[in-house]
Biopython code that builds the backbone (N, CA, C, O; Angstrom):
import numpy as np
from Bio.PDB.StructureBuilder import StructureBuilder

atoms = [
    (1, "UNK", "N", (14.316, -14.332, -15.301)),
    (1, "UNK", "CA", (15.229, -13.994, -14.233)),
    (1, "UNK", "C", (16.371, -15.012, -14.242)),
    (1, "UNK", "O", (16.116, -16.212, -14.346)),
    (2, "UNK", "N", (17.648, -14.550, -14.134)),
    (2, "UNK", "CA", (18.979, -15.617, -14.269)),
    (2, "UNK", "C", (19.128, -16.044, -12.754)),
    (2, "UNK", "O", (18.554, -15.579, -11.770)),
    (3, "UNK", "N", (20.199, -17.212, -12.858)),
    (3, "UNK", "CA", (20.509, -17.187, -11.690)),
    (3, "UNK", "C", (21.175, -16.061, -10.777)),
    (3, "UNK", "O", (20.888, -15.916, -9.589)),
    (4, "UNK", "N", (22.020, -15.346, -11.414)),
    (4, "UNK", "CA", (22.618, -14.160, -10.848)),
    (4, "UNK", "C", (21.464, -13.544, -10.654)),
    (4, "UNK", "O", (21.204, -13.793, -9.477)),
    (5, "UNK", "N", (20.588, -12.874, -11.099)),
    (5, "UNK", "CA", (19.507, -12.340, -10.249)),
    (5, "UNK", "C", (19.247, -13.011, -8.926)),
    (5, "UNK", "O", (19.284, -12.177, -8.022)),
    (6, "UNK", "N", (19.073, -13.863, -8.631)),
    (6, "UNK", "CA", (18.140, -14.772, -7.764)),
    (6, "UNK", "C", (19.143, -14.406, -7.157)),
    (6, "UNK", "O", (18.768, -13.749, -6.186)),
    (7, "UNK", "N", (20.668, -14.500, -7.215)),
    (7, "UNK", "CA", (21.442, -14.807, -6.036)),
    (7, "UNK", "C", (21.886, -13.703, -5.310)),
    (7, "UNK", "O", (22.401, -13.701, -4.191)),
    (8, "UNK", "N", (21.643, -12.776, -6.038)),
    (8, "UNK", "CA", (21.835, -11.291, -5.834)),
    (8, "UNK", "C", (20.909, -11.029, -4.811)),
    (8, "UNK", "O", (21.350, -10.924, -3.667)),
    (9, "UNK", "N", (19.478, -10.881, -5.053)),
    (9, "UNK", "CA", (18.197, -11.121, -4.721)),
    (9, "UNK", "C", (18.239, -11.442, -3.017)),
    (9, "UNK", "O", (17.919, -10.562, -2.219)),
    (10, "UNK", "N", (18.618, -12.633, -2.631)),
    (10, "UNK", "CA", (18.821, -13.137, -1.914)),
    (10, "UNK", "C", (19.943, -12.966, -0.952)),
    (10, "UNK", "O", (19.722, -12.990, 0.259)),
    (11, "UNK", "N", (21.201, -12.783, -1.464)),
    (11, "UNK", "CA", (22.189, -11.902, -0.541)),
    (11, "UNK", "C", (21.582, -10.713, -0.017)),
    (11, "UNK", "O", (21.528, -10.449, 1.184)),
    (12, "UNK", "N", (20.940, -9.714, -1.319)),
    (12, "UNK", "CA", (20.779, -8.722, -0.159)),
    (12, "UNK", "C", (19.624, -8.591, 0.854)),
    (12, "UNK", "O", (19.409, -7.848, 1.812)),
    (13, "UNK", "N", (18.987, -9.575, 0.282)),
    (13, "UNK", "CA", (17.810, -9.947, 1.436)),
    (13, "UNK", "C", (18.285, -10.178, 3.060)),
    (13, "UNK", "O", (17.628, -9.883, 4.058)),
    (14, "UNK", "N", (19.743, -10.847, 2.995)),
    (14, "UNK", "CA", (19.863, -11.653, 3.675)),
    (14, "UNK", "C", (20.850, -10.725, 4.471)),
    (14, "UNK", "O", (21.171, -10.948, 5.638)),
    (15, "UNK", "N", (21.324, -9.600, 3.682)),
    (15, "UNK", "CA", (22.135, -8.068, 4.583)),
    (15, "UNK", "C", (21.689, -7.465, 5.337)),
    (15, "UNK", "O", (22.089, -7.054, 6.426)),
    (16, "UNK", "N", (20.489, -7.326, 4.609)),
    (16, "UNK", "CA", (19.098, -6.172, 5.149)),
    (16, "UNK", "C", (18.308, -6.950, 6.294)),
    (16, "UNK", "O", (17.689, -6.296, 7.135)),
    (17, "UNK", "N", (18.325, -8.335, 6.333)),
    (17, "UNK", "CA", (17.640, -8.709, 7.278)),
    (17, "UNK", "C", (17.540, -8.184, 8.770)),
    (17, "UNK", "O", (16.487, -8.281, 9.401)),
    (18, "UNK", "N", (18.690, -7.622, 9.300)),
    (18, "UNK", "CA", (18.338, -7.330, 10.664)),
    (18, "UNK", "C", (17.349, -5.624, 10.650)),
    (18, "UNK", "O", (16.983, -4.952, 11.614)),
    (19, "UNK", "N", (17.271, -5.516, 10.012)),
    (19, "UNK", "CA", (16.267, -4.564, 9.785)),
    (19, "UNK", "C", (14.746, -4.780, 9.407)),
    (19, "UNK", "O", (13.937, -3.869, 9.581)),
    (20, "UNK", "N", (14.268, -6.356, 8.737)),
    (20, "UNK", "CA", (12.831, -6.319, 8.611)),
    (20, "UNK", "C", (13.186, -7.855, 9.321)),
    (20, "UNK", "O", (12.153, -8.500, 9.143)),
    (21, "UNK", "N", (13.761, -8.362, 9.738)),
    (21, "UNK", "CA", (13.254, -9.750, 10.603)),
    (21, "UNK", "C", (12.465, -9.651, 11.644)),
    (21, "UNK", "O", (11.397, -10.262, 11.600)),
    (22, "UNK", "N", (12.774, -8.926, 12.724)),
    (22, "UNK", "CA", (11.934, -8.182, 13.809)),
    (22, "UNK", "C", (10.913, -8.523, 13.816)),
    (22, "UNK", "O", (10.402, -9.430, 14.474)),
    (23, "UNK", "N", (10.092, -7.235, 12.435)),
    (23, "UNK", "CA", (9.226, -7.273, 11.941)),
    (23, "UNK", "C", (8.357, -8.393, 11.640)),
    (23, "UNK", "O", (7.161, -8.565, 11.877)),
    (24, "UNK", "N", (9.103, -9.014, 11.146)),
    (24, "UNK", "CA", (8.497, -10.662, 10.386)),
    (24, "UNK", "C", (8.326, -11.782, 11.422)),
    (24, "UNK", "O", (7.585, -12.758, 11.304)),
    (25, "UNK", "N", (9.280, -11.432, 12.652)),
    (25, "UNK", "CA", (9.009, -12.244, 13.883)),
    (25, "UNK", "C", (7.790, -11.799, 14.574)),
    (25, "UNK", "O", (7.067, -12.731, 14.924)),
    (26, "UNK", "N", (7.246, -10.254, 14.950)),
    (26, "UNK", "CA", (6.390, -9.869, 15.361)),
    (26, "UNK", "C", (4.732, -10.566, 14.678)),
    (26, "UNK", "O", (3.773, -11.090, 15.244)),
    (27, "UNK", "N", (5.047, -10.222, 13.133)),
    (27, "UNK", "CA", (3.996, -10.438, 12.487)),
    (27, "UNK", "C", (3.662, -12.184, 13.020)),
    (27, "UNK", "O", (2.785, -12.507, 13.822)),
    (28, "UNK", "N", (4.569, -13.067, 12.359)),
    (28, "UNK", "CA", (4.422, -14.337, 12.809)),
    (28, "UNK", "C", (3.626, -14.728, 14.348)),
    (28, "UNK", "O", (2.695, -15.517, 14.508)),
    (29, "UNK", "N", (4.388, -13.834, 15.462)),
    (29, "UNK", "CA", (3.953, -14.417, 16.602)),
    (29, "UNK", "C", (2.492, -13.825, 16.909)),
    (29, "UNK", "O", (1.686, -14.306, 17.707)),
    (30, "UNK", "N", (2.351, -12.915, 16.274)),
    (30, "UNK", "CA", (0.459, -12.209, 16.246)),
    (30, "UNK", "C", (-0.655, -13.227, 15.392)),
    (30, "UNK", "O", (-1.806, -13.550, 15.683)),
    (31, "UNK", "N", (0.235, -13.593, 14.180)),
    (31, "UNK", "CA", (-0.432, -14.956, 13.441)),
    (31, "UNK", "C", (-0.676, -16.040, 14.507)),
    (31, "UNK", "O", (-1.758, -16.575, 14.750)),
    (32, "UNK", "N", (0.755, -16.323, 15.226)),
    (32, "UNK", "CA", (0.279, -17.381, 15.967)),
    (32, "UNK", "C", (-1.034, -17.393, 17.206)),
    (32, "UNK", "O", (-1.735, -18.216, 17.794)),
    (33, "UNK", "N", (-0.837, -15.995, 17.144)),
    (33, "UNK", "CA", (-1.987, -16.447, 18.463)),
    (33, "UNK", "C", (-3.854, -15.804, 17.565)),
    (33, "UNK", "O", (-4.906, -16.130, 18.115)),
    (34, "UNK", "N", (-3.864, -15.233, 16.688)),
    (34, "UNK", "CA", (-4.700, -15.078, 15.805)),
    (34, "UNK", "C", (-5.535, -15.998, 15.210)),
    (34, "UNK", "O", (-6.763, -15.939, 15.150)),
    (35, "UNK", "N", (-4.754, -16.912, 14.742)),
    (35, "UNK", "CA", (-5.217, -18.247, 13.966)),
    (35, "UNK", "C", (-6.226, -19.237, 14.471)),
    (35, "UNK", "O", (-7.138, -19.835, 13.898)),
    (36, "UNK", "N", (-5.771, -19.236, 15.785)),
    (36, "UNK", "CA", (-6.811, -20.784, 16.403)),
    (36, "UNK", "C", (-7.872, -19.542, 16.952)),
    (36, "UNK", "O", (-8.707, -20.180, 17.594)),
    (37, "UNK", "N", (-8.173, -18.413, 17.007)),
    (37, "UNK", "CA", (-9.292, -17.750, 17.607)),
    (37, "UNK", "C", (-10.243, -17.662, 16.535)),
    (37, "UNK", "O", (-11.326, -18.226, 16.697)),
    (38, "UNK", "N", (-9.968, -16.917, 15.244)),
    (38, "UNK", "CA", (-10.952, -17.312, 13.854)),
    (38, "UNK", "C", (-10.992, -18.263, 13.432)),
    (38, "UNK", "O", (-12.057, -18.543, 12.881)),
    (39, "UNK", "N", (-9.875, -19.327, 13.430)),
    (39, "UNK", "CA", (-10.464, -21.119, 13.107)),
    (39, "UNK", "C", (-11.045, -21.285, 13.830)),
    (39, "UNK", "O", (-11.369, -22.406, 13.437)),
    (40, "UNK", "N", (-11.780, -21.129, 15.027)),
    (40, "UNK", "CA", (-13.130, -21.081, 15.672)),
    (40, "UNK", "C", (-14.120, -20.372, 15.458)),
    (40, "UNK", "O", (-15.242, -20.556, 15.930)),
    (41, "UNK", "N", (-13.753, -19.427, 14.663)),
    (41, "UNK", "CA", (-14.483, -18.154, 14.986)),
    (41, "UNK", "C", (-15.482, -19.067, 13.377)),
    (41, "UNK", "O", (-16.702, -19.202, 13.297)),
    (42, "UNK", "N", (-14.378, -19.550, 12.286)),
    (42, "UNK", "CA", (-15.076, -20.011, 11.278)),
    (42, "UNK", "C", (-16.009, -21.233, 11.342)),
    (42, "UNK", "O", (-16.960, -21.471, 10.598)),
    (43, "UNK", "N", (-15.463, -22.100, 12.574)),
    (43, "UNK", "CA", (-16.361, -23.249, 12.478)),
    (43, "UNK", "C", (-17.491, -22.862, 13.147)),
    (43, "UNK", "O", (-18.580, -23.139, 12.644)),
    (44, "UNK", "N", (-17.441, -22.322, 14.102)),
    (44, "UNK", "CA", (-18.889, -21.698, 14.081)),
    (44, "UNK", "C", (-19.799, -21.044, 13.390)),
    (44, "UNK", "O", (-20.969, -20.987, 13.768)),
    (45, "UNK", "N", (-19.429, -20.560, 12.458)),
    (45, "UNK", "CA", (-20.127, -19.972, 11.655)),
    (45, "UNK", "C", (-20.683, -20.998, 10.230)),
    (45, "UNK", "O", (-21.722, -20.875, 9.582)),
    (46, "UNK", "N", (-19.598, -21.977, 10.069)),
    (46, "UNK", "CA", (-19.859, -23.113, 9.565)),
    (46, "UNK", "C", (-21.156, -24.020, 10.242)),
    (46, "UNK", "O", (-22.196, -24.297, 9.645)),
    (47, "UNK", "N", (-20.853, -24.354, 11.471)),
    (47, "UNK", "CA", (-22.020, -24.846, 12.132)),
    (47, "UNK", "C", (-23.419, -24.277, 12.091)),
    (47, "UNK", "O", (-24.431, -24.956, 11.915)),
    (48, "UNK", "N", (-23.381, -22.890, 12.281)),
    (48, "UNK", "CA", (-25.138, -22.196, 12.293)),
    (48, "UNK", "C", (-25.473, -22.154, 11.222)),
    (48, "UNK", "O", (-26.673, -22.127, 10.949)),
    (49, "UNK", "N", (-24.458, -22.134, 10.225)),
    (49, "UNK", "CA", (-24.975, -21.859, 8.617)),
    (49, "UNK", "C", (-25.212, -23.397, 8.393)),
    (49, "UNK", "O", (-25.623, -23.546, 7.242)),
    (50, "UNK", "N", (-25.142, -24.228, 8.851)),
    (50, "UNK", "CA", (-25.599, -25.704, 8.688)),
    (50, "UNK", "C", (-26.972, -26.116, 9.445)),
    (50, "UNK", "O", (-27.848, -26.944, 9.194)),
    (51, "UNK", "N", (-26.777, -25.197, 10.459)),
    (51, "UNK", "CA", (-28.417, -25.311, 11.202)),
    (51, "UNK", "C", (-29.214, -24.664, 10.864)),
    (51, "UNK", "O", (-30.281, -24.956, 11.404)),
    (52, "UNK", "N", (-29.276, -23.795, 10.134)),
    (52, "UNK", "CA", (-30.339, -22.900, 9.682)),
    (52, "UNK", "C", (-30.887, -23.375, 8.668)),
    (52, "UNK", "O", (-32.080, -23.513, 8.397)),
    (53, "UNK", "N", (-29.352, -23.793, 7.733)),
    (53, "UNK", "CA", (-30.203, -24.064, 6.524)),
    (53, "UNK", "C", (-30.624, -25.803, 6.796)),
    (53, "UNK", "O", (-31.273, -26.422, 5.952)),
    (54, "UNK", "N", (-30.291, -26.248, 7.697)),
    (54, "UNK", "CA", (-31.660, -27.872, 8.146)),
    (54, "UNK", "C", (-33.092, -27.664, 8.429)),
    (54, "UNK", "O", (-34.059, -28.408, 8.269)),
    (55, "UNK", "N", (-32.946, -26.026, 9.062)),
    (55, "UNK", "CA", (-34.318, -25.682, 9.388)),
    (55, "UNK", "C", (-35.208, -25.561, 8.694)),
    (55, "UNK", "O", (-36.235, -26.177, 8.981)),
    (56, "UNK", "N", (-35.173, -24.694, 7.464)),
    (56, "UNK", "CA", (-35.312, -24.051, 6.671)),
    (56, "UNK", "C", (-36.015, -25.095, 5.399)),
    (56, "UNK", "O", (-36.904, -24.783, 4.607)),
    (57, "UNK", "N", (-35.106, -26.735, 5.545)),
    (57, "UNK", "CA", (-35.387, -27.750, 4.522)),
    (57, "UNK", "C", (-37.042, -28.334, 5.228)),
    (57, "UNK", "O", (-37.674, -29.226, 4.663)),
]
sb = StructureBuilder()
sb.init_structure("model")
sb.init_model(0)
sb.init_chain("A")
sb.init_seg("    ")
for serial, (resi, resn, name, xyz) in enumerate(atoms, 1):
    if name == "N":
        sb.init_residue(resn, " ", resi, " ")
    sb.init_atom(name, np.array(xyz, "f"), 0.0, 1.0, " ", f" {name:<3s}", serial, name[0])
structure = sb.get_structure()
């Protein structure tokens, strides 16, 4: 890929944007509140899978 690709690439990314930014803001702010509920959701599951298998030894 040349630089003229890339820059091309990127302008029209950057035309089209008010049409998928929205989008990409929506997605983001659903990530944000998503994230810290399964990073709990994983350490718990981290934790019992650590107690079971102590039991088990």
């Amino acid at each position: 890929m040349t630089v003229d690709n890339v820059t091309n690439t990127i302008a029209a990314g950057a035309v089209t944007s008010p049409w998928w930014m929205p989008s990409l803001a929506d997605i983001s702010s659903n990530a944000a509140l998503l994230l810290p509920i399964l990073g709990c959701a994983w350490l718990l599951v981290q934790i019992i899978t650590k107690i079971t298998s102590r039991d088990r030894d």
